[in-house]
Every structure is written in C-alpha cells, then in structure tokens.
N, C-alpha and C positions, 0 to 999 in steps of 0.2 A: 962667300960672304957670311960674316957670322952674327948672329944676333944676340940680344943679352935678353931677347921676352921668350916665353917657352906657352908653348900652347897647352890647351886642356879642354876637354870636354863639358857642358853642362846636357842635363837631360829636366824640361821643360815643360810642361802642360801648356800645350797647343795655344788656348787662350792668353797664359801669361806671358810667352813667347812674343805673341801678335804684340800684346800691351805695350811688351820692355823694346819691339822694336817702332809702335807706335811713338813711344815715348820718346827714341833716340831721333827719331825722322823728326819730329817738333824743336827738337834740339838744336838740329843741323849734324849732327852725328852720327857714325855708322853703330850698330849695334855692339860691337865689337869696343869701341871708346864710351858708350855708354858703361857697357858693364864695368869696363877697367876704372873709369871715371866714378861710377857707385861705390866700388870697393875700396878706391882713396881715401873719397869722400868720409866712409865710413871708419876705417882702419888708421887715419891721422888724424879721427878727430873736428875736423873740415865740417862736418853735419851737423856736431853737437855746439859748434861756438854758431853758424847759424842760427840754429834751432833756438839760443839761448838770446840770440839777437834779437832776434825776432820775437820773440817771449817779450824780452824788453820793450819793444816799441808796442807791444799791446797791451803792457803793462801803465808804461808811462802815457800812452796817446790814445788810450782805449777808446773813452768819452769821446773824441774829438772824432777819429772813425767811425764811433757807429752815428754820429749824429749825420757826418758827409753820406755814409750807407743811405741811411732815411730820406736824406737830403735828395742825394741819388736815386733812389727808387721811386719818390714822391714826382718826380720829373718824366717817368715813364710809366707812370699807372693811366691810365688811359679818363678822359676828363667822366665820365659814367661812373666808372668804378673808384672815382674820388670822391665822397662828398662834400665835399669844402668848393669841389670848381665849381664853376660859376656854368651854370645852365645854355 
C-alpha cells in the first residue's frame, strides 16, 4: 500500500509539545492533523484572509463589542463590588 504523505521528524521543548498537543485535543484532532493542518493554514494563505477578517469585524463593529464586553462583565461583577447595585 502506497502513500503519497512522507513522515519527518520535529524536535520540541517539552512544554511546547504538551501546548500543541493540548491544543489539538480542544480541537478534536490528533496532533499529527494539527500540525499538518497549521502548516496549510499558514503556507496557502488560509491564516492571513482570517486574520484580515477578523481585523475587519473589529474594525467595522469595534464600538459595538466592547460596549456588549461592558455589558457582559457588568452582569457578573458581583452586587458589592458594583457601586450603582442597589444595597
């Protein structure tokens, strides 16, 4: 049986190892799809129209996020450490 992927080695500091296979487990991925999957991402291009996507929607809807953030976090500050709640 012949395959058309060819293996290779990487050599890892322990910690970053843990991270990138931390990372793939959150994924649902094996480590192994993660990395091949980063270096797509990276190598067509794939990252940077995200990356640029996303730049957009914080460009055009900036205002409107941080006010839901506020919004958000005002909903979970505990009534003590609000001074506005009511006693």
């Amino acid at each position: 049986m012949s395959s058309d992927r060819k293996q290779t080695q990487l050599r890892l500091a322990p910690d970053l190892l843990a991270a990138g296979k931390d990372a793939a487990a959150a994924r649902g991925l094996d480590f192994n799809k993660y990395v091949e999957r980063l270096i797509s991402e990276d190598t067509t291009g794939a990252r940077a129209a995200g990356m640029a996507a996303a730049q957009h929607m914080i460009d055009t809807h900036g205002g409107f996020l941080e006010d839901l953030e506020a919004a958000l976090d005002a909903q979970h500050t505990p009534a003590s450490r609000n001074p506005g709640a009511a006693a």
